[in-house]
MIDOSE-1310 file (N, C-alpha, C; in nm, 2 decimals, decimal comma, always signed):
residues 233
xxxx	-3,88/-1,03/+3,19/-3,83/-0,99/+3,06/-3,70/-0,92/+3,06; -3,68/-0,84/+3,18/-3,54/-0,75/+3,17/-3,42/-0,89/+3,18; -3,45/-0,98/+3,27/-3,35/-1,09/+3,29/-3,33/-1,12/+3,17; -3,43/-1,22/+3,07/-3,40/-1,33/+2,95/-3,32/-1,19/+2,86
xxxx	-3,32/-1,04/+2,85/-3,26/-0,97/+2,75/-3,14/-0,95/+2,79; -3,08/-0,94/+2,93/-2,97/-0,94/+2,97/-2,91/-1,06/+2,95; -2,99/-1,20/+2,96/-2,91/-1,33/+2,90/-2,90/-1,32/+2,77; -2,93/-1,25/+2,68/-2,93/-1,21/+2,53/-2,81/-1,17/+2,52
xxxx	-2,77/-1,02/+2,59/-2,68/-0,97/+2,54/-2,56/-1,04/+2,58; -2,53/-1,09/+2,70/-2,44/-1,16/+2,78/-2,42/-1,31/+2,64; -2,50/-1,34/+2,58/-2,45/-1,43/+2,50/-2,38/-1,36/+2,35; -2,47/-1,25/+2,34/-2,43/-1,22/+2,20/-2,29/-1,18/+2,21
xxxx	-2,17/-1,11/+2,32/-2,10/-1,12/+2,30/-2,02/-1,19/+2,29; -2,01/-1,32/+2,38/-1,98/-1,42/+2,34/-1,99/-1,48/+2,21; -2,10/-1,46/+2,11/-2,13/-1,52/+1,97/-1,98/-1,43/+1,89; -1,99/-1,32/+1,94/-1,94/-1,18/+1,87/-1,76/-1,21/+1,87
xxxx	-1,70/-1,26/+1,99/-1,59/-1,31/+2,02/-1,57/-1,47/+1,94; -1,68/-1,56/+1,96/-1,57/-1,63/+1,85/-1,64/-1,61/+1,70; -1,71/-1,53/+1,66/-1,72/-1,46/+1,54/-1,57/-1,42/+1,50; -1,52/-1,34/+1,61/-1,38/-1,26/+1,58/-1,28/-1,34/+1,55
xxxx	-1,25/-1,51/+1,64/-1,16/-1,59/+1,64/-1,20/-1,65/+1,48; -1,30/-1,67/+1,45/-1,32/-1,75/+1,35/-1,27/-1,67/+1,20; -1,32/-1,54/+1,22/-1,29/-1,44/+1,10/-1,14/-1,41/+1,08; -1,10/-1,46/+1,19/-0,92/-1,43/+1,19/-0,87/-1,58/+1,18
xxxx	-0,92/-1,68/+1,18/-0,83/-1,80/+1,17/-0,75/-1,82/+1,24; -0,82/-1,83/+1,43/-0,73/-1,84/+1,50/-0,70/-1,95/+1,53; -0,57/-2,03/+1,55/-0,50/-2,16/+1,61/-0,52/-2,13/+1,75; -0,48/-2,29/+1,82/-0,45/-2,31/+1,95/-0,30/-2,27/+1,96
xxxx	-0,32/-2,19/+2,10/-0,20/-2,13/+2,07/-0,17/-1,98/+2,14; -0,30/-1,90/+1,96/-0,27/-1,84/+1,91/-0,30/-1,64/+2,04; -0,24/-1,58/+2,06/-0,26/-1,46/+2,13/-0,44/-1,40/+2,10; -0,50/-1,36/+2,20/-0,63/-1,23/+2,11/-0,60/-1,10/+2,19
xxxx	-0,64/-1,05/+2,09/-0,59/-0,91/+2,16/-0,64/-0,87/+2,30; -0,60/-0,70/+2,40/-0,64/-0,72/+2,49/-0,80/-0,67/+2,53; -0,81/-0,68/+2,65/-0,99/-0,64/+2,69/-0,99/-0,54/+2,61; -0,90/-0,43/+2,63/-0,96/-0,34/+2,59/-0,99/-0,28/+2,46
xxxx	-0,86/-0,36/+2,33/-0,90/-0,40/+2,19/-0,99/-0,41/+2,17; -1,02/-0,54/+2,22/-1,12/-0,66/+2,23/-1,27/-0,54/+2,24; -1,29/-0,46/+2,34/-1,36/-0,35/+2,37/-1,42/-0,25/+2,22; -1,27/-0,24/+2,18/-1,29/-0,14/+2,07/-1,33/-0,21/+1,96
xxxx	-1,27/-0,29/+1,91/-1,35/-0,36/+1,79/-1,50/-0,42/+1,79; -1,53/-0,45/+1,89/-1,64/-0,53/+1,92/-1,76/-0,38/+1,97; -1,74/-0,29/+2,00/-1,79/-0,21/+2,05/-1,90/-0,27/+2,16; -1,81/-0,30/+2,27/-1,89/-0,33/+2,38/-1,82/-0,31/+2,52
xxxx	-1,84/-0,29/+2,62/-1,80/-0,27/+2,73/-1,67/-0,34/+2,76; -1,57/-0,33/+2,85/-1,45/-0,42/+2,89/-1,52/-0,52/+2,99; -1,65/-0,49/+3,05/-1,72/-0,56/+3,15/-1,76/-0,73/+3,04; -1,82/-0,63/+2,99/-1,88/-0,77/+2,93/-1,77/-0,89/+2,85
xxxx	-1,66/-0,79/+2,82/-1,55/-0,88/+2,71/-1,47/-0,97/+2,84; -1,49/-0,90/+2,97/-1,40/-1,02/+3,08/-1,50/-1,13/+3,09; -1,60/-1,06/+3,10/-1,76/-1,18/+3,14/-1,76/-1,33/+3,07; -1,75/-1,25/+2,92/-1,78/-1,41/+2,83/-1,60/-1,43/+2,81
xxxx	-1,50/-1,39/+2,84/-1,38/-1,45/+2,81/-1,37/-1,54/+2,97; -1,42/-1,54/+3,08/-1,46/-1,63/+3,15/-1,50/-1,74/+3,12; -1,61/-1,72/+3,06/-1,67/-1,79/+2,99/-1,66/-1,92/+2,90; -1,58/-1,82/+2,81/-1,46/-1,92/+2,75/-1,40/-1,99/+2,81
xxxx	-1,34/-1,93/+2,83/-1,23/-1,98/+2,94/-1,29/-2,12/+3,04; -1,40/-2,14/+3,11/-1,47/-2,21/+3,14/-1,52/-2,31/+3,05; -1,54/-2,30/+2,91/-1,55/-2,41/+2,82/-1,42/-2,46/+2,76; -1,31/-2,41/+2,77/-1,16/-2,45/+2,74/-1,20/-2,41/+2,64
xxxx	-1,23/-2,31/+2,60/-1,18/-2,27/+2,48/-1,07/-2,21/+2,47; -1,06/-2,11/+2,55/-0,93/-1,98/+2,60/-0,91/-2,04/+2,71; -0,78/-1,94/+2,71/-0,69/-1,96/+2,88/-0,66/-1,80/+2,89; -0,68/-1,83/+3,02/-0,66/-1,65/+3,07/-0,55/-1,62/+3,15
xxxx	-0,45/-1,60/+3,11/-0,31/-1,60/+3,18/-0,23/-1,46/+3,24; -0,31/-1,48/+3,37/-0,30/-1,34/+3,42/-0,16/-1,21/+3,36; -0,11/-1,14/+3,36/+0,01/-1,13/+3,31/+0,08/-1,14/+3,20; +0,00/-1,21/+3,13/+0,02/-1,22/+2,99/-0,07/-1,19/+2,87
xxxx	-0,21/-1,25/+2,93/-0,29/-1,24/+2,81/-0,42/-1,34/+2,78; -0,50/-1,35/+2,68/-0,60/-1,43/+2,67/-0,51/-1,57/+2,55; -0,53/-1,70/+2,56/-0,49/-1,77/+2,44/-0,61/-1,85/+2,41; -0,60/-1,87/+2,26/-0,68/-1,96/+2,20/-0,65/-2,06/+2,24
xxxx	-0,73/-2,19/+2,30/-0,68/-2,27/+2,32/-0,76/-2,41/+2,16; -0,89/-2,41/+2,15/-0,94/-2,49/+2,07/-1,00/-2,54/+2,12; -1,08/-2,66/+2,05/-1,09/-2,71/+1,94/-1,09/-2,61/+1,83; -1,04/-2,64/+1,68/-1,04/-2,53/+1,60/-1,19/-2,56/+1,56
xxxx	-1,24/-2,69/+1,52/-1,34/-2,73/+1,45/-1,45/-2,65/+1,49; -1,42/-2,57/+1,67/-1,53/-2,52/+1,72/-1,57/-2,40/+1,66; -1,48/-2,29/+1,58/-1,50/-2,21/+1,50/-1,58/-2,24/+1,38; -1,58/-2,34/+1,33/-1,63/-2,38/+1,20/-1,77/-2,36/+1,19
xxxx	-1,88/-2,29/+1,15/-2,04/-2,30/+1,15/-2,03/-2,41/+1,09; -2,14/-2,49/+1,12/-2,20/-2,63/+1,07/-2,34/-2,57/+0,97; -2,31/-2,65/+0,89/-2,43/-2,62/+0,78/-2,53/-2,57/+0,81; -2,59/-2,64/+0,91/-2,75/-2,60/+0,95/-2,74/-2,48/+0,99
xxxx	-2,66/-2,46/+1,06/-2,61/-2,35/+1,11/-2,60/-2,16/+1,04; -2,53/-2,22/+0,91/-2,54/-2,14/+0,84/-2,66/-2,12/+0,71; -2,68/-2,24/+0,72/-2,81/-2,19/+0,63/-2,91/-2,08/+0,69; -2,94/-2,19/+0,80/-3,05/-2,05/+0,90/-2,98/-1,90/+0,88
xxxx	-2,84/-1,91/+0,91/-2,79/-1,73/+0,95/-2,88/-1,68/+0,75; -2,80/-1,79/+0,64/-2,84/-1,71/+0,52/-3,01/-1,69/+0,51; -3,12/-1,77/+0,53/-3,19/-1,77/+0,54/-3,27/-1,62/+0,61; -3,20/-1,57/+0,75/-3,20/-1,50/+0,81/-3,15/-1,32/+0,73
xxxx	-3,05/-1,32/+0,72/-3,05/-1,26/+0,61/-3,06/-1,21/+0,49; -3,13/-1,31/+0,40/-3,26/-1,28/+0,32/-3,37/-1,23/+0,37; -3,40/-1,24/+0,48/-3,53/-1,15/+0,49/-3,45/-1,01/+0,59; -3,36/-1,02/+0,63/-3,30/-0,90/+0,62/-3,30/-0,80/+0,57
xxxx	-3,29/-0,83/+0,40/-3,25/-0,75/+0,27/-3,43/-0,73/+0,24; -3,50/-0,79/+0,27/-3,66/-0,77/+0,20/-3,68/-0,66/+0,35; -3,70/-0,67/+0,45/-3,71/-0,56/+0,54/-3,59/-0,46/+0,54; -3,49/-0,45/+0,53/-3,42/-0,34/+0,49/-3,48/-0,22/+0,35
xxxx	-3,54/-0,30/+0,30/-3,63/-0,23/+0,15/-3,72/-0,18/+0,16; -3,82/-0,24/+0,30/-3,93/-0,17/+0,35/-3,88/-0,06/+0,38; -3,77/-0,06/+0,52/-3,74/+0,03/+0,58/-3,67/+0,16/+0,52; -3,61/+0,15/+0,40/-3,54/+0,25/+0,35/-3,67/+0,29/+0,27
xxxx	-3,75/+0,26/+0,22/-3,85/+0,33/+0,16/-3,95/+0,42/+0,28; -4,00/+0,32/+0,38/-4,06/+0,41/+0,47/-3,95/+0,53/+0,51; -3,87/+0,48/+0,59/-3,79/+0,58/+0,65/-3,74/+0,71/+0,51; -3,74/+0,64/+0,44/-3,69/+0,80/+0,35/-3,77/+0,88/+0,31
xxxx	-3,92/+0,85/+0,30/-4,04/+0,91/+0,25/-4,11/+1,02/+0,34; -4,08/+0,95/+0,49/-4,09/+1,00/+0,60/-3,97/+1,13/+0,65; -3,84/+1,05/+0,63/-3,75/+1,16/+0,65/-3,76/+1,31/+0,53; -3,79/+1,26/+0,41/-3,82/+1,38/+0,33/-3,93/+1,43/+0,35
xxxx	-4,07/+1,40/+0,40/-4,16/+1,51/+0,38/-4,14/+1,58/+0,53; -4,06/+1,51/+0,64/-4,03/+1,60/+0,79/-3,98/+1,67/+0,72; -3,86/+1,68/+0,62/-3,76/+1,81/+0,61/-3,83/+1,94/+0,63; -3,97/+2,00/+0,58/-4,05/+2,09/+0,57/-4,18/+2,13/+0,64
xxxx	-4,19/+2,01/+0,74/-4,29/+2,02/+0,84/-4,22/+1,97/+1,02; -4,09/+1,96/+1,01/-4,03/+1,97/+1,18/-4,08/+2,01/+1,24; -4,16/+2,00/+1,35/-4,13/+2,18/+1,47/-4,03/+2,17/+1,54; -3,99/+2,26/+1,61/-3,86/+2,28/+1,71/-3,91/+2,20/+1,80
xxxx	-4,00/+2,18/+1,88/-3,98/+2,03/+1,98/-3,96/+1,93/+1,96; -3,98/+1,84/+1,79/-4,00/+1,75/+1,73/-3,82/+1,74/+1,73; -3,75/+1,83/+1,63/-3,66/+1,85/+1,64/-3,56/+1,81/+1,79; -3,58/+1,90/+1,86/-3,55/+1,87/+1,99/-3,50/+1,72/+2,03
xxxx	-3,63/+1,64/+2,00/-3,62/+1,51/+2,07/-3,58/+1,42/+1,97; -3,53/+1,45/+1,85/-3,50/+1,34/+1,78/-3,31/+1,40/+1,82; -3,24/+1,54/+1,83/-3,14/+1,53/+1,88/-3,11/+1,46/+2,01; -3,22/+1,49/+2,09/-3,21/+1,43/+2,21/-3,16/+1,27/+2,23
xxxx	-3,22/+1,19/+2,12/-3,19/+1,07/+2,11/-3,03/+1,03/+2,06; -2,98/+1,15/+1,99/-2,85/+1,16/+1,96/-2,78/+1,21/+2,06; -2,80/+1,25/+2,11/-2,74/+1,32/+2,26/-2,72/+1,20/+2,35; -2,81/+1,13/+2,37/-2,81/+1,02/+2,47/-2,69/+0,92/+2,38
xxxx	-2,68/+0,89/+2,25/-2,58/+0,77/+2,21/-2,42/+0,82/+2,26; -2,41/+0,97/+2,21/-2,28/+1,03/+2,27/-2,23/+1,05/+2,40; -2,37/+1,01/+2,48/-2,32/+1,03/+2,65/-2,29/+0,85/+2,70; -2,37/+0,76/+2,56/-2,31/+0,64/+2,60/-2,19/+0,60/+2,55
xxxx	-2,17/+0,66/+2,46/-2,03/+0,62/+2,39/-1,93/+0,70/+2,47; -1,94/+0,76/+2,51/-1,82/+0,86/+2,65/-1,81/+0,79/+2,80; -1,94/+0,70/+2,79/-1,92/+0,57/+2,94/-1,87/+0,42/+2,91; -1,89/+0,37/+3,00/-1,86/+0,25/+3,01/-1,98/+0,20/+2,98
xxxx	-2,05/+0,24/+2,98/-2,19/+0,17/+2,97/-2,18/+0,02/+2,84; -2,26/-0,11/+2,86/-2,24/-0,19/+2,70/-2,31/-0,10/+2,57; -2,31/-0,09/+2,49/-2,33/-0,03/+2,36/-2,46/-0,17/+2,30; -2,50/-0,22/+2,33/-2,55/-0,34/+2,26/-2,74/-0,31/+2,29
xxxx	-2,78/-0,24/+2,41/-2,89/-0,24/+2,42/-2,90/-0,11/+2,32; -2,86/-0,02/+2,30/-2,85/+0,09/+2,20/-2,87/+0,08/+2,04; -2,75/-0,07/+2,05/-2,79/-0,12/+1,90/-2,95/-0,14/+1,86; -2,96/-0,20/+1,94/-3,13/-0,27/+1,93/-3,22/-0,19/+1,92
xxxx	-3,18/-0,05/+1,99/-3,31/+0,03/+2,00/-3,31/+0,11/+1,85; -3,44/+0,16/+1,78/-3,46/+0,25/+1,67/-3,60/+0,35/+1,72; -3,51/+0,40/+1,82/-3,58/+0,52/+1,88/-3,56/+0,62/+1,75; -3,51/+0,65/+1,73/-3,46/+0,80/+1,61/-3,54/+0,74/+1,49
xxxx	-3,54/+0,63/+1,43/-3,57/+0,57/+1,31/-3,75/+0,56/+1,34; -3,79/+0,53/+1,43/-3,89/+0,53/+1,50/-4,01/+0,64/+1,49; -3,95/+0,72/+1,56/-3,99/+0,90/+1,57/-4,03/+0,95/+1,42; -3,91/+0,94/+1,33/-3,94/+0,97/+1,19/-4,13/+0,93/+1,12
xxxx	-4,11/+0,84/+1,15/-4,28/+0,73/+1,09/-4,35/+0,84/+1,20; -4,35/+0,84/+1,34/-4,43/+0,87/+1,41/-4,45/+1,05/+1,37; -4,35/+1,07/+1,34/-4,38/+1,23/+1,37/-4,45/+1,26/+1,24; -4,43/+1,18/+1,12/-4,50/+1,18/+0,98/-4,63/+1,22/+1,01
xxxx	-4,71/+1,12/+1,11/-4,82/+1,15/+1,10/-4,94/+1,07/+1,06; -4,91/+0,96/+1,00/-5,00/+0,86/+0,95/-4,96/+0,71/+1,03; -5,14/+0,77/+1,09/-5,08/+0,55/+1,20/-5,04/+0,44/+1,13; -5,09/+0,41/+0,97/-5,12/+0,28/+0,95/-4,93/+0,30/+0,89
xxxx	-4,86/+0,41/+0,88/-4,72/+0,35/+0,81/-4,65/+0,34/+0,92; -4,74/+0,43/+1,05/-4,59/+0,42/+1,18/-4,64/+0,24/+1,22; -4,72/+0,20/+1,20/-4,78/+0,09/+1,26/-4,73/-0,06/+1,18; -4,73/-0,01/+1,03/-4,62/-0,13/+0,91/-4,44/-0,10/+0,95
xxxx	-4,41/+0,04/+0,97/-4,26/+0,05/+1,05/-4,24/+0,04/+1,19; -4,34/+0,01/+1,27/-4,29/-0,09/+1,39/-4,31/-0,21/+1,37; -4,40/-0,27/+1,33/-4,42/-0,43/+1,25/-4,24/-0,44/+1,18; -4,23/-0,34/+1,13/-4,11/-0,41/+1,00/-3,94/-0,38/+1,09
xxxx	-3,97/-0,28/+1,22/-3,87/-0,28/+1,28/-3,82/-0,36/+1,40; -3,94/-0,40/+1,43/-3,97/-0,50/+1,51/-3,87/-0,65/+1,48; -3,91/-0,70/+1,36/-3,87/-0,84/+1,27/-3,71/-0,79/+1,27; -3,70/-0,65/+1,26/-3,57/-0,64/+1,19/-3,46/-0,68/+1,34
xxxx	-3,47/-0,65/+1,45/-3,45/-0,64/+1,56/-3,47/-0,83/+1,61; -3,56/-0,90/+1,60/-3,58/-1,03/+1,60/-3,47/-1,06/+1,51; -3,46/-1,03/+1,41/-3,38/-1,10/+1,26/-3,21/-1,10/+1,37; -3,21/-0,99/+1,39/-3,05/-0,99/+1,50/-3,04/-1,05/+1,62
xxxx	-3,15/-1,06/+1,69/-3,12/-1,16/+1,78/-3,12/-1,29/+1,76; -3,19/-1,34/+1,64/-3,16/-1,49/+1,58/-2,99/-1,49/+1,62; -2,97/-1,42/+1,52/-2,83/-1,44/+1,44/-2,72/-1,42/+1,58; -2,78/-1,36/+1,70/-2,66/-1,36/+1,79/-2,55/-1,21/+1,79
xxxx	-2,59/-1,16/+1,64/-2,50/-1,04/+1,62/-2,55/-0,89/+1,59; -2,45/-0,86/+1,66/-2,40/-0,67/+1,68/-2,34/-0,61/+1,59; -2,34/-0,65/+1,45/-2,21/-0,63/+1,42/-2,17/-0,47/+1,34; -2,29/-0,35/+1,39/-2,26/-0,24/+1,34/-2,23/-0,14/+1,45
xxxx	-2,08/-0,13/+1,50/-2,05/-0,04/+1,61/-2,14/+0,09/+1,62; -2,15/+0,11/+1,76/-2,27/+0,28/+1,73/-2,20/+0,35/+1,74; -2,01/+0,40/+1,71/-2,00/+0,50/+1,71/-2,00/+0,55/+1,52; -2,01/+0,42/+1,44/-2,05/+0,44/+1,30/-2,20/+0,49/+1,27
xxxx	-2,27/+0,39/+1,37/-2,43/+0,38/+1,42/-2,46/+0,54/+1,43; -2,39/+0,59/+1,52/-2,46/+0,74/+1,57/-2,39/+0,88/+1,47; -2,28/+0,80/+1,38/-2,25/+0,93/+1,28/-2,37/+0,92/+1,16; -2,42/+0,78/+1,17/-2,51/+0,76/+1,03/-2,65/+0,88/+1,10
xxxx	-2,67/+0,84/+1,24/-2,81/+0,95/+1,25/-2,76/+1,11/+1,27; -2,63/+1,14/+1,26/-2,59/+1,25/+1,26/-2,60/+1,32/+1,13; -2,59/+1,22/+1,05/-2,59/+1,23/+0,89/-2,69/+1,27/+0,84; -2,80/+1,17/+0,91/-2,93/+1,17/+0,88/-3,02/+1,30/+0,90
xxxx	-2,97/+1,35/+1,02/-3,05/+1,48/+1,10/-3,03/+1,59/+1,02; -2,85/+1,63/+0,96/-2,80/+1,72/+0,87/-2,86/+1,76/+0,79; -2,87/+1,65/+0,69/-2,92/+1,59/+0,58/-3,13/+1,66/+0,62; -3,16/+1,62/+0,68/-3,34/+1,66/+0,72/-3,32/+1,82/+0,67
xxxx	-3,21/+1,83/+0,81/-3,21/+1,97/+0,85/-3,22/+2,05/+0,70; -3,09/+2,03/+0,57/-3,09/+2,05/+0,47/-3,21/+2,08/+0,36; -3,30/+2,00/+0,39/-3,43/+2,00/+0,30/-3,39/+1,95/+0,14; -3,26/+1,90/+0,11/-3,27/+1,85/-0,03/-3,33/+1,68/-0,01
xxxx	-3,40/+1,65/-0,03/-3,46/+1,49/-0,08/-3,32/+1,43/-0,13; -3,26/+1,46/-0,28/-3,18/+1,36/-0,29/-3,06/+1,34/-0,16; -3,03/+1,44/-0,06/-2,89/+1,41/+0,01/-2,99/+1,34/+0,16; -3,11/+1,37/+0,17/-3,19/+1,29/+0,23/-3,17/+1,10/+0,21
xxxx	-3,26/+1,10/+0,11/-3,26/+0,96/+0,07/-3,13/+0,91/+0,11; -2,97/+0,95/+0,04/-2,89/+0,91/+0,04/-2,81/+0,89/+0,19; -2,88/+0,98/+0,24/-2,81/+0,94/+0,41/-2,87/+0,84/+0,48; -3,03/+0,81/+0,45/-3,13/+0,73/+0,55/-3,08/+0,59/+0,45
xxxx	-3,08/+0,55/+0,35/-3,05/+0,44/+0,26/-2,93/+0,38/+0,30; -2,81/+0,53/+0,26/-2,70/+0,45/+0,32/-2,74/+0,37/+0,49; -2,74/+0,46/+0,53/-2,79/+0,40/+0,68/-2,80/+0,24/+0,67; -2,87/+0,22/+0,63/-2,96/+0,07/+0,64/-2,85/-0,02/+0,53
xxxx	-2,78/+0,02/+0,44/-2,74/-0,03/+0,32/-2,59/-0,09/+0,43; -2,56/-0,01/+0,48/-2,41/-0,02/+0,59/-2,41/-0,14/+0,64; -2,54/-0,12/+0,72/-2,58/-0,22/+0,79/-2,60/-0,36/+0,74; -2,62/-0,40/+0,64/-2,63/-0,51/+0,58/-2,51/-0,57/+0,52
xxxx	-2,46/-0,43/+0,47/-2,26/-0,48/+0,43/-2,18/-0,54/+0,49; -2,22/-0,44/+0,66/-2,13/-0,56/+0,72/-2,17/-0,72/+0,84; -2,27/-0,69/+0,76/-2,37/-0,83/+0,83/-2,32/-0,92/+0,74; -2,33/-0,93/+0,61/-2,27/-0,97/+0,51/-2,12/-1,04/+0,49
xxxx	-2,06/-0,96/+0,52/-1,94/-1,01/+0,57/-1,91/-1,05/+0,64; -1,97/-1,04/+0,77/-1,96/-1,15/+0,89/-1,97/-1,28/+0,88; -2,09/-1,28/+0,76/-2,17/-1,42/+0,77/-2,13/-1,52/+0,67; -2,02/-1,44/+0,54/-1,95/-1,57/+0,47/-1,84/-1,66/+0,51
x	-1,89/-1,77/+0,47/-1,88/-1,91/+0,53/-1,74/-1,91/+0,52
């Protein structure tokens, strides 16, 4: 299992890179920015952005010109999704948007009645999971197995208290996490990713419901916006 998820991520950023060529209308030719650009936009390690520009580079797509830089080499048509192609991704996210509505309803129902029943250990371990994003966002470490995880979003259902909704919000987080590995994409950096649960903890901490809702909602709402934009044709 650890292998086939490591061949996951090792492709998604490849998907993620000519995602990037494609959304910029790159020619043969044309310059991409450097690793370490490449790094910050993509929010992923410089390890992994040399890996699949190998990669490339091995399918002639790019040329890697020591000293100079990465070039687009082409075919352009290779950028283009093919219909089938994109139907699936819309298809994909349509049920995106129906599980995004689960989750913003569970998750917010659950983040408002914790506001008033936390304990300090409970507490504890849901910063803890915040603690851990900021010690990966300060390494090298890739950022992509992080994406995937909804430990923090997780904990909320659990610490609620009732099996059968923690048990429909792993079911519904579960799909949601499948729904992204279909699609090949990453496309919500966790240093946006980890101010949304910093928002979210605030906001608990707060005890108002409305600035509640509005943190956990946005959360998920973000996330779809720029899924959305990635994926017009």
């Amino acid at each position: 299992m650890p292998t086939e998820k490591k061949i996951f991520l090792y492709e998604a950023v490849i998907a993620q890179l000519i995602a990037f060529m494609k959304n910029n209308q790159y020619h043969p030719g044309d310059k991409l920015p450097s690793e370490r650009k490449l790094s910050t936009l993509l929010a992923v390690s410089r390890t992994s952005i040399r890996e699949a520009l190998k990669t490339l580079q091995a399918k002639d797509i790019v040329s890697i010109r020591h000293g100079s830089g990465v070039y687009f080499n082409g075919p352009e048509n290779f950028l283009l999704s093919g219909t089938e192609t994109f139907d699936k991704s819309q298809e994909t996210f349509h049920l995106l948007k129906q599980l995004a509505q689960s989750r913003m309803m569970i998750e917010s129902f659950c983040a408002v009645e914790l506001a008033s029943t936390l304990t300090p250990q409970q507490l504890k371990e849901l910063y803890d999971v915040i603690q851990k994003e900021e010690r990966i966002l300060g390494s090298t470490q890739d950022h992509q197995d992080v994406f995937m995880s909804m430990e923090l979003e997780l904990l909320l259902s659990h610490y609620y208290g009732n099996p059968m909704i923690h048990e429909m919000h792993k079911k519904t987080c579960l799909q949601w996490q499948q729904c992204f590995l279909s699609l090949e994409l990453t496309p919500y950096p966790l240093d946006l990713r980890h101010q949304d649960h910093l928002d979210i903890m605030k906001a608990i901490e707060s005890g108002h419901p409305p600035i509640i809702e509005k943190a956990v909602k946005g959360h998920v709402q973000r996330t779809l916006a720029i899924l959305n934009k990635l994926l017009k044709p």
